[in-house]
N, C-alpha and C positions, 0 to 999 in steps of 0.2 A: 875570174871574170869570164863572162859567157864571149864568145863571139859575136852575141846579137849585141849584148850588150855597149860592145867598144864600138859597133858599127853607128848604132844607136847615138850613143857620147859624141863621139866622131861627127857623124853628121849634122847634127844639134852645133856642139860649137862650128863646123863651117857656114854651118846660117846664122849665126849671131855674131862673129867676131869677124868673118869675111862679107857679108851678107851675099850670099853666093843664094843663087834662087833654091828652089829645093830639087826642082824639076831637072836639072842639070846634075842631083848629085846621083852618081852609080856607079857602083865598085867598075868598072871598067875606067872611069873619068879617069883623064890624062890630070893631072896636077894643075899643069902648065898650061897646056892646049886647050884643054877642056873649062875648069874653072877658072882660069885666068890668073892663078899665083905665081908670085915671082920670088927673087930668092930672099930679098929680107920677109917674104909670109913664111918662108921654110924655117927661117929662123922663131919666128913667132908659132907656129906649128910644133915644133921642139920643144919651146917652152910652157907649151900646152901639152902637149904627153906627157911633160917630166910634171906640169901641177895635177891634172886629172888622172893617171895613170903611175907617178912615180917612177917611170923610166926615162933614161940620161939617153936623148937620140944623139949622136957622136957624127960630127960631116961626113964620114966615110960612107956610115949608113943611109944617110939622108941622101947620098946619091944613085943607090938603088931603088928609090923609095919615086916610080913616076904614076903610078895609079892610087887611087884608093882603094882598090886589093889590094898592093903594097902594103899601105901604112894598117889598115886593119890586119893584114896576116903579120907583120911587123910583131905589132903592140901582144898579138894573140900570141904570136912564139915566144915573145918574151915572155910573159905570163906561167906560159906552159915551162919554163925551162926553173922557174922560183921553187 
């Protein structure tokens, strides 16, 4: 999977399952600050990577994970590591 691709997926369901505006989303956004998610969206976040993506995000990770650079380079190394 491309990069563009996950960024692409990734944004798509944050506008449809969060309904986060579009205009607010860029790899720089804060999770938290920025989009305004809290920790049970973390957990729903999770079980969106592991349905769209097939990867298991694990609480450990999910606490380094404060941007969407984060979670896109996240998804992207995992990929790269299969």
């Amino acid at each position: 999977m491309t990069r563009e691709n996950i960024v692409k997926t990734i944004n798509s369901l944050l506008i449809e399952e969060f309904e986060i505006e579009e205009s607010v989303i860029s790899p720089d956004a804060h999770l938290k600050d920025d989009l305004g998610l809290e920790s049970l969206d973390f957990v729903d976040i999770a079980v969106i990577v592991q349905k769209e993506f097939g990867l298991t995000l694990k609480g450990e990770e999910m606490t380094s994970i404060r941007t969407l650079q984060n979670l896109y380079d996240y998804i992207y190394n995992c990929y790269q590591k299969k």
